[in-house]
C-alpha positions in Angstrom: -13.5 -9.3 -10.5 -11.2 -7.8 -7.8 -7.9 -8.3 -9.0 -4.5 -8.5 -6.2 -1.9 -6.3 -7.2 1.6 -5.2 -5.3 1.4 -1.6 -4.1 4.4 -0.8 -6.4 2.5 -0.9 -9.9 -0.3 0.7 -9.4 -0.5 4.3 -10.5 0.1 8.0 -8.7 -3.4 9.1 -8.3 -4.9 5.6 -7.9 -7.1 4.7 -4.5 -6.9 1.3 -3.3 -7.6 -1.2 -0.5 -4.9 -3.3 1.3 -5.1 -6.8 1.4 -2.3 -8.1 2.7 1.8 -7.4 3.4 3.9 -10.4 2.2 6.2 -12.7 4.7 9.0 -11.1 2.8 8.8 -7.9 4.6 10.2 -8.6 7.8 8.3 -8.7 10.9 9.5 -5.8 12.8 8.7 -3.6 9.5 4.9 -5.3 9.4 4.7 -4.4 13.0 5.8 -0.6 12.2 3.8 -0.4 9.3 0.9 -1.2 11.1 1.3 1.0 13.5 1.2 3.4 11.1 -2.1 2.2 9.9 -1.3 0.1 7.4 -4.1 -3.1 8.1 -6.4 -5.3 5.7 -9.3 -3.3 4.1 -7.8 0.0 4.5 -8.2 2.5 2.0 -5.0 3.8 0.5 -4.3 6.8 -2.4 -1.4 6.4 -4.2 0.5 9.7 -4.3 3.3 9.0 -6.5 6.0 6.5 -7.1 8.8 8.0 -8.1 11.7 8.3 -6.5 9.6 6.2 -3.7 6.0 5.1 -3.3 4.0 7.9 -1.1 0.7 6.7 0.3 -1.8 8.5 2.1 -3.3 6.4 5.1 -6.2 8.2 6.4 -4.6 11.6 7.4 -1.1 9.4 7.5 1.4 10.1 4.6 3.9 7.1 4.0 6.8 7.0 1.7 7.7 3.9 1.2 11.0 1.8 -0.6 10.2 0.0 -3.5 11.4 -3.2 -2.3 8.6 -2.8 0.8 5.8 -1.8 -1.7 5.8 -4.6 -4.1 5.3 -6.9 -1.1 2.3 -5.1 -0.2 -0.7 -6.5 -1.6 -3.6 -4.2 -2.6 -7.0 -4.1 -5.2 -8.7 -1.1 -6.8 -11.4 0.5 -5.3 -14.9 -0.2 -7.3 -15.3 2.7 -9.3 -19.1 4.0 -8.7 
């Protein structure tokens, strides 16, 4: 049971998948953070979240404001 989660909770150290970014990030910040790489089914790892959300995107490192990362809707990875 997958389980949707915002980007902001989830723990340093934690690999995810992005679902989806919320209407309340504004559309020219969806469009930029797509550019960056940030698209449904991507993989994500959570590098910390203090004093701001870091993600790694592939080879693409992202710190990210609070505000913006719990609109960004993610689930855990299966663990194997």
């Amino acid at each position: 049971h997958e389980a949707r989660l915002p980007l902001a909770f989830i723990p340093a150290g934690s690999e995810v998948r992005l679902i989806a970014m919320g209407e309340e990030i504004d559309a020219h910040q969806r469009e930029q953070l797509t550019a960056y790489g940030l698209a449904a089914g991507r993989p994500l790892r959570i590098l910390q979240q203090r004093p701001m959300t870091v993600i790694l995107a592939e080879e693409v490192e992202l710190a990210l404001e609070h505000s913006v990362a719990r609109h960004i809707w993610v689930e855990r990875e299966a663990s194997c």
